[in-house]
C-alpha positions as semicolon CSV with decimal commas, in nm:
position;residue;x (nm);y (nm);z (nm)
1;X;0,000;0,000;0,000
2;X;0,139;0,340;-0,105
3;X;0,090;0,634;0,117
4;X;-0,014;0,971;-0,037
5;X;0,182;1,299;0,016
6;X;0,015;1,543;0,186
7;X;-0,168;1,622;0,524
8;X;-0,383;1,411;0,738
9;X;-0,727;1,571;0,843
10;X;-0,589;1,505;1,129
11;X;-0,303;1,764;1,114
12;X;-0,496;2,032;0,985
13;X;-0,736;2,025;1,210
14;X;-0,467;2,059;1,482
15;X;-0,269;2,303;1,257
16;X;-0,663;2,530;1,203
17;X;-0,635;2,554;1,637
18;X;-0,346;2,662;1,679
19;X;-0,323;2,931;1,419
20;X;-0,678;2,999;1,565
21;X;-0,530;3,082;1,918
22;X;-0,257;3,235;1,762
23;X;-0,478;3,481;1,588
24;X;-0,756;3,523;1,925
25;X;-0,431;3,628;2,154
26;X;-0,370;3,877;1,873
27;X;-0,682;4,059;1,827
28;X;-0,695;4,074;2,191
29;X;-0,380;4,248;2,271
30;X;-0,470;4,493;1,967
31;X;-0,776;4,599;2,157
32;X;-0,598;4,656;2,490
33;X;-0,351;4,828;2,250
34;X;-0,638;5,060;2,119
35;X;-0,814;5,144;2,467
36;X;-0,494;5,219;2,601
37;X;-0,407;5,474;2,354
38;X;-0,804;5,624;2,377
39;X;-0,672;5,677;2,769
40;X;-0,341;5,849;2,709
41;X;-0,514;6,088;2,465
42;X;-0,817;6,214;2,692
43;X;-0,540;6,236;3,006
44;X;-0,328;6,441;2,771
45;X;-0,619;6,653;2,612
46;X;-0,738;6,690;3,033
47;X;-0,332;6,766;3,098
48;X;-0,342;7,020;2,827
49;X;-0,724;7,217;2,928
50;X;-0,586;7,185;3,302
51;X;-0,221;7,387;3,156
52;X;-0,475;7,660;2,971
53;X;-0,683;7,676;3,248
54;X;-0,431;7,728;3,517
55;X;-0,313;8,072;3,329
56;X;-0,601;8,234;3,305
57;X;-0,683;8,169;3,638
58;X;-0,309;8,279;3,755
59;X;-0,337;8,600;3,532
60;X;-0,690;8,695;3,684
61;X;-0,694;8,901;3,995
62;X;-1,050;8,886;4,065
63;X;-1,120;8,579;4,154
64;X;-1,274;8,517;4,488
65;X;-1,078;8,362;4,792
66;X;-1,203;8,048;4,971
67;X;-1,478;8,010;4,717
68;X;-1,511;7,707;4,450
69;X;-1,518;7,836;4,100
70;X;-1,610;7,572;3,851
71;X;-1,720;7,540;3,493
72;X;-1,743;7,319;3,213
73;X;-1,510;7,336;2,871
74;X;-1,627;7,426;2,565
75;X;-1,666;7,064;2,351
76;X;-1,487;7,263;2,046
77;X;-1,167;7,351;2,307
78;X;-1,158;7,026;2,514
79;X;-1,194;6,798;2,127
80;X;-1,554;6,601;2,211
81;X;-1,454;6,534;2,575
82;X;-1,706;6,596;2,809
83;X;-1,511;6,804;3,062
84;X;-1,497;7,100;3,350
85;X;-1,343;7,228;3,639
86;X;-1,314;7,324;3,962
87;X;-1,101;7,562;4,165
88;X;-1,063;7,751;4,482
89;X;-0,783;8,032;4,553
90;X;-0,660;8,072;4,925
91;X;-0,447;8,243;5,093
92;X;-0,065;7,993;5,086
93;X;0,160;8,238;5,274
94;X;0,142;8,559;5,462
95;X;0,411;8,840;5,647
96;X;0,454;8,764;5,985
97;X;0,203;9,078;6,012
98;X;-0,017;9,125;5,769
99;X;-0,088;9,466;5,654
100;X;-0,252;9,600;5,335
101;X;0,057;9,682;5,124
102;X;0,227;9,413;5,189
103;X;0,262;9,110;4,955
104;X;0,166;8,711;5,040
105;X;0,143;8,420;4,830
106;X;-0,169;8,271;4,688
107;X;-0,232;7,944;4,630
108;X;-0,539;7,797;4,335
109;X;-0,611;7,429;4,327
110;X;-0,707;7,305;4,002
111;X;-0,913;6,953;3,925
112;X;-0,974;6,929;3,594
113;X;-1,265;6,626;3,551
114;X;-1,368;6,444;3,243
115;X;-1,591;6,121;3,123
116;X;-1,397;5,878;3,028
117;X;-1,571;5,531;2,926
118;X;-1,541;5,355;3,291
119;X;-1,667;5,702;3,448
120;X;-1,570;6,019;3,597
121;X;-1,177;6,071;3,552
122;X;-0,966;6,362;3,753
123;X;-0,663;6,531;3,736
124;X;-0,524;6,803;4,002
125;X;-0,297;7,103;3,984
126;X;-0,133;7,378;4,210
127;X;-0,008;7,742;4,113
128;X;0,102;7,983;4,327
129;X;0,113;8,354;4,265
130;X;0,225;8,674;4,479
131;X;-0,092;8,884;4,570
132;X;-0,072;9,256;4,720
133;X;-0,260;9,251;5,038
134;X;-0,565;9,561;4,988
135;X;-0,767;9,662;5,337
136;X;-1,088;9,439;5,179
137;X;-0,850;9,130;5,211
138;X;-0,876;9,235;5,622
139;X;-1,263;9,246;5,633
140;X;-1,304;9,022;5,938
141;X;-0,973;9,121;6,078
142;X;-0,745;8,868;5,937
143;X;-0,685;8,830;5,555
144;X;-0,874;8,581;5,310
């Protein structure tokens, strides 16, 4: 009896698996690849709105002390990402005696929030900035 050249069922059916697994392990670690990547981009986009944000707020000298300010970003600015903000200024570092005239340090925390696909995603950030002490900083006696 002559044997044929070739495969056995047999062997391709074995051969079909493993290329099979092969191919399952790939797709997989593409899509962890992909939603990965869809991360890094809305924490850099959030990094980036939480940069912008930070100036304006360090260039504006009206902003209230001890009072959240929050808002959301405009879905043209932040690139489709549902996002906002939150901050509050306070008072970091004072003279040893306080006077209007005299200059302290101001501190303005920064969260920067957005929607990510598993929920509600945050980032923080801190500037400081000198502030002139004014007589309406001593309203209740000791500066805001």
């Amino acid at each position: 009896m002559k044997r044929a050249d070739g495969f056995t069922l047999l062997e391709m059916m074995v051969a079909t698996v493993i290329l099979a697994v092969a191919i399952v392990g790939l797709v997989s670690g593409i899509s962890g690849a992909l939603r990965n990547a869809g991360r890094l981009t809305d924490y850099d986009r959030a990094v980036q709105l939480a940069g912008q944000r930070m100036n304006e707020l360090l260039i504006d000298d009206r902003l209230p002390r001890g009072t959240a300010i929050e808002g959301q970003f405009d879905p043209q600015q932040s690139g489709g990402l549902d996002a906002g903000w939150r901050a509050q200024v306070s008072n970091f570092e004072l003279p040893p005696a306080p006077a209007p005239g005299q200059v302290g340090l101001d501190r303005i925390q920064l969260e920067i929030w957005w929607i990510s696909g598993r929920g509600r995603r945050t980032f923080s950030l801190d500037g400081y900035r000198p502030h002139v002490l004014r007589a309406p900083d001593f309203a209740a006696g000791v500066p805001r």
